[in-house]
VOSEDREN-816736 format. One record per atom (N, C-alpha, C): x negated, y negated, z. Coordinates in nm, 2 decimals. Each point is the difference from the previous one (the first is absolute). Layout:
% VOSEDREN-816736
        X        Y        Z
        X        Y        Z
...
***
This chain:
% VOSEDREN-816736
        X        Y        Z
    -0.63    -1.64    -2.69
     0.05     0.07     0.12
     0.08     0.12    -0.06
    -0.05     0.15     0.04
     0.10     0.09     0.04
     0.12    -0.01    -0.03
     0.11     0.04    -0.05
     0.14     0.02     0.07
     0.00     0.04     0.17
     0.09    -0.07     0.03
     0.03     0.03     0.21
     0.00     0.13    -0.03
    -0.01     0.04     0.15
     0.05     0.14     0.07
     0.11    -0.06     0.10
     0.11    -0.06    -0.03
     0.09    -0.07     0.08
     0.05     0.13     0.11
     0.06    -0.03     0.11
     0.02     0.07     0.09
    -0.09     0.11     0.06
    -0.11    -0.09     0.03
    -0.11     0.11     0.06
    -0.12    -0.08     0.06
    -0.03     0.09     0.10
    -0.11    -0.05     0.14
    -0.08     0.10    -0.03
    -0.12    -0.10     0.03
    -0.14     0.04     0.00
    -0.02     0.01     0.10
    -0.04     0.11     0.11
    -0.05    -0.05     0.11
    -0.17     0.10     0.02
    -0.09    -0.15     0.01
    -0.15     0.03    -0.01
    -0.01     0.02     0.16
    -0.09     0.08     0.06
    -0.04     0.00     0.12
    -0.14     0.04     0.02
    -0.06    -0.11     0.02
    -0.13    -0.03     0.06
    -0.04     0.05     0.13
    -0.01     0.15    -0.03
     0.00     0.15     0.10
    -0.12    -0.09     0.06
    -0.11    -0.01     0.00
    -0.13    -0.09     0.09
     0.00    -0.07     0.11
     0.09    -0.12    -0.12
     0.02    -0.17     0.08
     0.12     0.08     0.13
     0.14     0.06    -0.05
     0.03     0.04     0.13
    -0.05     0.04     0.10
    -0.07     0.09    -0.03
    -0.06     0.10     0.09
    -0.14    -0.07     0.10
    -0.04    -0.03    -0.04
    -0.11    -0.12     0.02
     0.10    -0.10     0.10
     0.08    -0.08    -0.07
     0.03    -0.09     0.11
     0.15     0.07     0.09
     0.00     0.12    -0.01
     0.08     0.07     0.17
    -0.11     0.02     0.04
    -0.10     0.03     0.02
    -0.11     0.09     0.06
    -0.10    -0.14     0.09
    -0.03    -0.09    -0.09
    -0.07    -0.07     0.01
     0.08    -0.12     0.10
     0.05    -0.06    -0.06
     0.08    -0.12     0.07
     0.11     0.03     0.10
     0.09     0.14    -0.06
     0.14     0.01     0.13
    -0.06     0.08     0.06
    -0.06     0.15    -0.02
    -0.05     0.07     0.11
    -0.13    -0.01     0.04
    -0.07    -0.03    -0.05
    -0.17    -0.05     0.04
    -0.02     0.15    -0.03
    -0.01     0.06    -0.06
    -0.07     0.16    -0.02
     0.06     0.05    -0.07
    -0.03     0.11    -0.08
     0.04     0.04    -0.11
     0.14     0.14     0.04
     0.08    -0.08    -0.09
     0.17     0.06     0.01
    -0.01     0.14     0.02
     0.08     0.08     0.08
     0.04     0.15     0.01
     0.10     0.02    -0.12
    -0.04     0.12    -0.05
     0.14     0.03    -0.12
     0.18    -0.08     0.05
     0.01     0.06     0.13
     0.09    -0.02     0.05
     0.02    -0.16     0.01
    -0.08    -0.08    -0.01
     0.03    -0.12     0.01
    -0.04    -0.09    -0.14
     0.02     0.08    -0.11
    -0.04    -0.07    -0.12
     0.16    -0.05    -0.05
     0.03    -0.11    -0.11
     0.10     0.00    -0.04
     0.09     0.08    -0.06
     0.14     0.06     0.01
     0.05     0.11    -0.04
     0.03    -0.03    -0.16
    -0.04     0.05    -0.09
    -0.01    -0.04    -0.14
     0.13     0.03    -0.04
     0.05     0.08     0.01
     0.11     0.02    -0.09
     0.16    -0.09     0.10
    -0.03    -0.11     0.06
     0.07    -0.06     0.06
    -0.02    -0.13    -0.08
    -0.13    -0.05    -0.03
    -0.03    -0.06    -0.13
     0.04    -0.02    -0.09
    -0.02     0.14    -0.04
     0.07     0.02    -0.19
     0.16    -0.01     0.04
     0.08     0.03     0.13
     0.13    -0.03     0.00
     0.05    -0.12     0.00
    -0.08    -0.07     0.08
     0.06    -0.17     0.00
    -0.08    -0.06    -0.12
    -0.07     0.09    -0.08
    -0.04    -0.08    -0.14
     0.13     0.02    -0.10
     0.06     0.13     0.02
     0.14     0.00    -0.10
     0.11    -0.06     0.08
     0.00     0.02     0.13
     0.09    -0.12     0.04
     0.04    -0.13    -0.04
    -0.13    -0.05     0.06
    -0.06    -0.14    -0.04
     0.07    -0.11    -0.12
     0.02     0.05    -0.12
     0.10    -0.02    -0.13
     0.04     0.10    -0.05
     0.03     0.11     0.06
     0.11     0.08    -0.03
    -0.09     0.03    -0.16
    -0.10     0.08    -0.03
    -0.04     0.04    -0.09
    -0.09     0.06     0.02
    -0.04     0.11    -0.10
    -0.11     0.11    -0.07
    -0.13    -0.08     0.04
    -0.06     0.11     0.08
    -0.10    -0.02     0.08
    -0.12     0.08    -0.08
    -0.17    -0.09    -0.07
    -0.06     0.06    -0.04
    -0.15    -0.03     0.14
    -0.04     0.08     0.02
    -0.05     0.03     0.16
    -0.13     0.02    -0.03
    -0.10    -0.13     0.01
    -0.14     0.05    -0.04
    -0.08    -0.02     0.10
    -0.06     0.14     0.06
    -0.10    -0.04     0.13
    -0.18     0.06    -0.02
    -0.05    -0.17    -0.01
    -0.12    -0.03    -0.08
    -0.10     0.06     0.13
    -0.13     0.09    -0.03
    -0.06     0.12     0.06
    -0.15    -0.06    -0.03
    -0.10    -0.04     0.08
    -0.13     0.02    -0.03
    -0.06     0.09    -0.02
    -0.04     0.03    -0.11
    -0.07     0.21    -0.04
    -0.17    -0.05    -0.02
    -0.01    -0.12     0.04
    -0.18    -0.01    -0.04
    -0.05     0.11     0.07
     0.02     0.07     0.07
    -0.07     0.06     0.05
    -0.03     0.15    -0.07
     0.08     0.03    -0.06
     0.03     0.14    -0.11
     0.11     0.09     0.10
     0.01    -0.05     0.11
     0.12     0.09     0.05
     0.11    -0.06     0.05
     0.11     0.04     0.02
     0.16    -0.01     0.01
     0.05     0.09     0.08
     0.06    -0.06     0.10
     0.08    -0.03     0.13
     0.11     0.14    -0.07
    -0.01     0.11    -0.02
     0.11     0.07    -0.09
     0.09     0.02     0.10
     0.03     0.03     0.14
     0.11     0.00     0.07
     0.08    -0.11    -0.01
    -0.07    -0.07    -0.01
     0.09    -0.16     0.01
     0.06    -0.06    -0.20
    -0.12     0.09    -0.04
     0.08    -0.05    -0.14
     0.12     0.10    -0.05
    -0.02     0.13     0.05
     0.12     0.06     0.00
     0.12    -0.02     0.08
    -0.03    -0.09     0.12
     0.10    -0.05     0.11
     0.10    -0.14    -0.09
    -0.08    -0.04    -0.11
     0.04    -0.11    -0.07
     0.08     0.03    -0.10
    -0.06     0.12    -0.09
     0.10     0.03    -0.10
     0.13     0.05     0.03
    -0.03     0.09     0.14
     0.17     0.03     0.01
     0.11    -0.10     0.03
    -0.12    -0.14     0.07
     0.14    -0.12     0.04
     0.04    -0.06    -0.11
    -0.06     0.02    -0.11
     0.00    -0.06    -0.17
    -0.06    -0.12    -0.03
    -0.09     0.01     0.08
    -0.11    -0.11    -0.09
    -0.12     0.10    -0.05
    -0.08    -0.09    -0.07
    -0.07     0.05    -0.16
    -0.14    -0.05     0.10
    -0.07     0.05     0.06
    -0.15    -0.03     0.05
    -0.07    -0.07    -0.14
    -0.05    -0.08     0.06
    -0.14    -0.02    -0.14
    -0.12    -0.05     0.07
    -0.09     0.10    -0.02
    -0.12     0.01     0.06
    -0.07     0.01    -0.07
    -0.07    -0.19     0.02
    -0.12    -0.05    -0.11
    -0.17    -0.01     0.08
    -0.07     0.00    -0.09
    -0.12     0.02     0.04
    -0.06    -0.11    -0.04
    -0.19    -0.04     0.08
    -0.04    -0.11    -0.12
    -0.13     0.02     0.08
    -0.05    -0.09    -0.03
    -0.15    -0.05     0.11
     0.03    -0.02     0.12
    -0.11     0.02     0.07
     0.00    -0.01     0.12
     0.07    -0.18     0.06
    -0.04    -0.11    -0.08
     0.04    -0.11    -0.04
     0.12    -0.07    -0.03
     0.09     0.10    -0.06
     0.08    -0.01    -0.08
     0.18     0.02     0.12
     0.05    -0.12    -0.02
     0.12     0.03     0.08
     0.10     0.08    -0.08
     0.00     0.09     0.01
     0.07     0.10    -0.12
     0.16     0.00     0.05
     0.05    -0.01     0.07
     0.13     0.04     0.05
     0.03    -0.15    -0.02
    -0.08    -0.12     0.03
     0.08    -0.15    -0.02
     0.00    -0.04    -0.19
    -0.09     0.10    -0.02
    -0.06    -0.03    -0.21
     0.14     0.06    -0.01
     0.05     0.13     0.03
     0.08     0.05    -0.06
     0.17    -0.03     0.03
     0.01    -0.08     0.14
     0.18    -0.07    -0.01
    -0.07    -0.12    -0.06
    -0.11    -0.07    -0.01
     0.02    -0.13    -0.12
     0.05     0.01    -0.10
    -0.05     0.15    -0.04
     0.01     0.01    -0.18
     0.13     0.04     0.00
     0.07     0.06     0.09
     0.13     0.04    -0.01
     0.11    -0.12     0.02
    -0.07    -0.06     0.07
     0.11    -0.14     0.03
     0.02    -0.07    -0.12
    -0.13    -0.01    -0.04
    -0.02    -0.05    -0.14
     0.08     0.05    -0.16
     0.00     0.13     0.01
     0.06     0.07    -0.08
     0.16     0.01     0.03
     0.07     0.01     0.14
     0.13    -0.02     0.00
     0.05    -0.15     0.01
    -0.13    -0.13    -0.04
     0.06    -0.13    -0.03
     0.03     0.02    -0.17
    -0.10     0.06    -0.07
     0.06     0.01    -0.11
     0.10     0.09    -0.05
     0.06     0.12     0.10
     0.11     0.04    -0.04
     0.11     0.02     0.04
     0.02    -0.06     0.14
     0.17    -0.06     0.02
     0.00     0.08     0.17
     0.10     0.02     0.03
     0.00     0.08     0.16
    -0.01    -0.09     0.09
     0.02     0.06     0.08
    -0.01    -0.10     0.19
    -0.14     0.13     0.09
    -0.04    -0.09     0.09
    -0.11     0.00     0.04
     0.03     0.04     0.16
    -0.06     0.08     0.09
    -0.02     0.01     0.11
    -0.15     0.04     0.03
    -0.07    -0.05     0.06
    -0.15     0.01     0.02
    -0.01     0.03     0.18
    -0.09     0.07     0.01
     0.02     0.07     0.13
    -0.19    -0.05     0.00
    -0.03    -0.13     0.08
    -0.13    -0.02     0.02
     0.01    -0.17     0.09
    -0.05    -0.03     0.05
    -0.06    -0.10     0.04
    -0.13    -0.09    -0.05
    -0.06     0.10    -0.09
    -0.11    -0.10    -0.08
     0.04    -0.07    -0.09
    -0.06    -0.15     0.01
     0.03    -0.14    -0.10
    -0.10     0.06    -0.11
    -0.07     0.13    -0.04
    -0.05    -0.02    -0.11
     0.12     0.00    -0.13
     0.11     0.02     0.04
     0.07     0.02    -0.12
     0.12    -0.11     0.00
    -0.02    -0.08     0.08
     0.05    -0.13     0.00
     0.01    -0.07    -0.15
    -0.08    -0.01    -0.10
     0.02    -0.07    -0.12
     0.10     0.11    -0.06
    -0.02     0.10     0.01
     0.11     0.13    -0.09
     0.14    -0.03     0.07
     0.04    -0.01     0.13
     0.11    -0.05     0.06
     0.03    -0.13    -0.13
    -0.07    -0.12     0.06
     0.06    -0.11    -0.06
     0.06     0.00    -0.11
    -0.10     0.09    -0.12
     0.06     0.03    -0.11
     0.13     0.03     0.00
     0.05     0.12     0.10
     0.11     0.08    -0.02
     0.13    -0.09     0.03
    -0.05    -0.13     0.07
     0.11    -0.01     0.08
     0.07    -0.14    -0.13
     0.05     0.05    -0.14
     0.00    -0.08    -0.08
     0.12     0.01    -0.02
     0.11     0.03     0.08
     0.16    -0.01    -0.01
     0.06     0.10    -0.04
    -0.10     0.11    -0.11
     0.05     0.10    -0.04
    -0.05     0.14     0.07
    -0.06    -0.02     0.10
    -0.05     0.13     0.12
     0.08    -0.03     0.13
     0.03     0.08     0.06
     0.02    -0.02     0.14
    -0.20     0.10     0.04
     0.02    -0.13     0.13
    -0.13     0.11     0.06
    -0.03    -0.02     0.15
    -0.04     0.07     0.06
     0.03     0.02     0.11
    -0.16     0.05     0.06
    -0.01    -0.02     0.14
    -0.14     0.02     0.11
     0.05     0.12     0.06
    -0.04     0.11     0.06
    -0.01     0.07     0.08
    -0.12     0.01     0.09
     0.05    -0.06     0.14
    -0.14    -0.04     0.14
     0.02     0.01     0.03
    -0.07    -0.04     0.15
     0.00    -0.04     0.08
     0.00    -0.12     0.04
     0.10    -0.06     0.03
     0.02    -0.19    -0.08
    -0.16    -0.07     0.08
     0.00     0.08     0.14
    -0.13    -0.15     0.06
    -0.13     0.06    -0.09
    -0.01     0.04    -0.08
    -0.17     0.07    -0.04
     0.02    -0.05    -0.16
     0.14     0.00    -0.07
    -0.04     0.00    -0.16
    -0.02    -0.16     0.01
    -0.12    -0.03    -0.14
    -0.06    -0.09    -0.02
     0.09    -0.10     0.03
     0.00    -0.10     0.03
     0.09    -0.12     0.03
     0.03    -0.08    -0.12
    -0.02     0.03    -0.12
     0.06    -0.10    -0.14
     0.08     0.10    -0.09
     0.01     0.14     0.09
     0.11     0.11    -0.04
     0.11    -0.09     0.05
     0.03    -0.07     0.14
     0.05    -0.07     0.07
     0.08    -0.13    -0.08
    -0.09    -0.06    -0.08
     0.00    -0.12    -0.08
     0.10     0.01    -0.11
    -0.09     0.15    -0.01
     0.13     0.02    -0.18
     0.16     0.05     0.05
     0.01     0.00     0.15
     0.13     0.04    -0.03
     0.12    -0.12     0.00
    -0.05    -0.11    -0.06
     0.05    -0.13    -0.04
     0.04     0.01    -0.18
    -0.09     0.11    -0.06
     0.01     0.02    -0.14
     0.08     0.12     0.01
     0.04     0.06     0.10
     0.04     0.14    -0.02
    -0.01     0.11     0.06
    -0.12    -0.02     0.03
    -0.05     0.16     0.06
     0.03     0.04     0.13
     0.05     0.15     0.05
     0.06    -0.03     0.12
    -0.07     0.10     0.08
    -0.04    -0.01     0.12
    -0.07     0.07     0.08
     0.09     0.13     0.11
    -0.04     0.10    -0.01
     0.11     0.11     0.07
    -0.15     0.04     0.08
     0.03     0.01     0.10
    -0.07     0.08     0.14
     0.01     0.15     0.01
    -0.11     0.04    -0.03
     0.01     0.16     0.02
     0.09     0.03     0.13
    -0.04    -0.07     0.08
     0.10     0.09     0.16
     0.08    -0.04    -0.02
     0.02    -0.13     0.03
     0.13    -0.09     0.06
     0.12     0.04    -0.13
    -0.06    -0.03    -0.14
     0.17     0.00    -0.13
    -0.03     0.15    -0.02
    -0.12     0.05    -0.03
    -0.04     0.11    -0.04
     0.06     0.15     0.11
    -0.04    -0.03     0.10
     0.02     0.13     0.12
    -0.07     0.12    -0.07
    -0.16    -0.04    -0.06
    -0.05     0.13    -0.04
    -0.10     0.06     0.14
     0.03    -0.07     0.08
    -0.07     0.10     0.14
     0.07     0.07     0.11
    -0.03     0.07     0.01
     0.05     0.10     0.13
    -0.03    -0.09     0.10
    -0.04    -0.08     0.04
     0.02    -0.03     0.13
    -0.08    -0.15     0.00
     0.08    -0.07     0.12
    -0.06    -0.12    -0.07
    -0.14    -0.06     0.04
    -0.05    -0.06    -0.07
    -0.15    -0.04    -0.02
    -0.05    -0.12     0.12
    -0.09    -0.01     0.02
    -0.09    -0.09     0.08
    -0.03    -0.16    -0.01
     0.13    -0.04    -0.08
    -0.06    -0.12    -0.10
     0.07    -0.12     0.11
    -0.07    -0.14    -0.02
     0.00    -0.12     0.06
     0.05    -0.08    -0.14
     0.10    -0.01     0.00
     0.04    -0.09    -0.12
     0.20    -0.09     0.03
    -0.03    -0.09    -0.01
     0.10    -0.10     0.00
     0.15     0.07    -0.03
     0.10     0.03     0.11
     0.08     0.05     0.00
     0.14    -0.15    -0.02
     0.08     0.04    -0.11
     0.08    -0.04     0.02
     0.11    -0.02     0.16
     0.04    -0.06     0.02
     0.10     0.05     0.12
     0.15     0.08    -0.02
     0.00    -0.05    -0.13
     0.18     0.14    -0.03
    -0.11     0.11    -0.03
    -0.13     0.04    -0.05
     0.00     0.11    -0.02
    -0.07     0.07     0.13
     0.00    -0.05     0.15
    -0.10     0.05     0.15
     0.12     0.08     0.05
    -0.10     0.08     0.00
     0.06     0.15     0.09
    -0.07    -0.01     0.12
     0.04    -0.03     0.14
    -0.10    -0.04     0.09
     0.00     0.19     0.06
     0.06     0.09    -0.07
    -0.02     0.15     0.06
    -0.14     0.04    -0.07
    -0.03    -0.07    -0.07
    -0.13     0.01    -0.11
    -0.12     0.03     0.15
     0.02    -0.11     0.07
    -0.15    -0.09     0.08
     0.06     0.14     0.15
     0.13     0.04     0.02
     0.01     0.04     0.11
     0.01     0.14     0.03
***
C-alpha cells in the first residue's frame, strides 16, 4: 500500500448513472439543463462533508470520438477534472474506469464520495469500507442498489442528492418515504 493521502475526498461521479436515473425513473424523460443536478453544489458539500480538499472526478463516455465540450468546459471551471474514456461499443467504460479508481484509492489512503447508484461497484465499496476510508453514496436513496443500503452497517453513508445535497433548483417529482420531522406539507400545497 501507498503512503495515505490523509485528509482528502475523492469524489467520483457517475455523470450516466445520474443522468439516466433523473431522466428515467424521477422525471420519465430526459432532463432539461435546467433541471440537471447543480455540480458545483456537489463539489461544495463534498468539502463540506469532512471539512477537506476536494479532488472532483467527473467520469465522461467519449466512445463515441466526441465530447460534450460545453459541458466539459462547464466542469472545469467548477473544478472538477472530466475524464472521458472510450472503449467498445460493449465495454462499460465510465463503470471500468470508477472501478479502477476505487480500486487504486483502496490502495492509497483518502475518503470516498461516489455519486452513482450502480451496484457494479459494490465489491470496490466493500473494500474501502476497511476502517481506514470514510466513504460515502451520493443518490437518490429509493433507486441506489439496495446492498449500498446494507453496507451502511459497515460504514457507508448515503447523502440524497435533493434532500442533504440541495443540488436542484426546484424540487423534483419523486415518491419516496418521507421522514415526518423532515415533511414540509407547503411541498404538496
Amino acid at each position: 500500500m501507498e503512503p495515505a493521502s490523509p485528509n482528502r475526498t475523492y469524489l467520483l461521479v457517475d455523470g450516466e448513472n445520474i443522468d439516466a436515473t433523473l431522466g428515467m425513473s424521477v422525471l420519465g424523460r430526459r432532463p432539461a439543463p435546467e433541471e440537471r443536478p447543480r455540480w458545483e453544489r456537489v463539489n461544495t458539500f463534498a468539502q463540506h462533508l469532512w471539512n477537506q480538499p476536494v479532488t472532483a472526478l467527473f467520469f465522461l463516455n467519449a466512445s463515441s470520438g466526441q465530447m460534450p465540450m460545453g459541458f466539459v468546459q462547464a466542469l472545469l471551471a467548477l473544478g472538477y477534472h472530466p475524464i472521458p474514456l472510450s472503449g467498445s461499443a460493449t465495454e462499460k467504460v465510465v463503470d471500468i474506469g470508477i472501478q479502477r479508481t476505487l480500486e487504486a484509492i483502496a490502495g492509497r489512503g483518502g475518503d470516498v464520495l461516489l455519486a452513482s447508484h450502480d451496484g457494479d461497484f459494490l465489491p470496490q465499496v466493500e473494500t474501502l469500507l476497511d476502517g481506514e476510508h470514510r466513504v460515502g453514496l451520493l443518490a437518490f436513496r429509493e433507486f441506489a442498489n439496495a446492498q449500498f443500503t446494507e453496507l451502511t452497517e459497515r460504514g457507508l453513508t448515503i447523502h440524497d442528492l435533493e434532500d442533504d445535497l440541495g443540488a436542484f433548483n426546484a424540487p423534483l417529482p419523486r415518491v419516496r418515504i418521507i421522514p415526518i420531522s423532515a415533511f414540509d406539507p407547503l411541498r404538496y400545497l
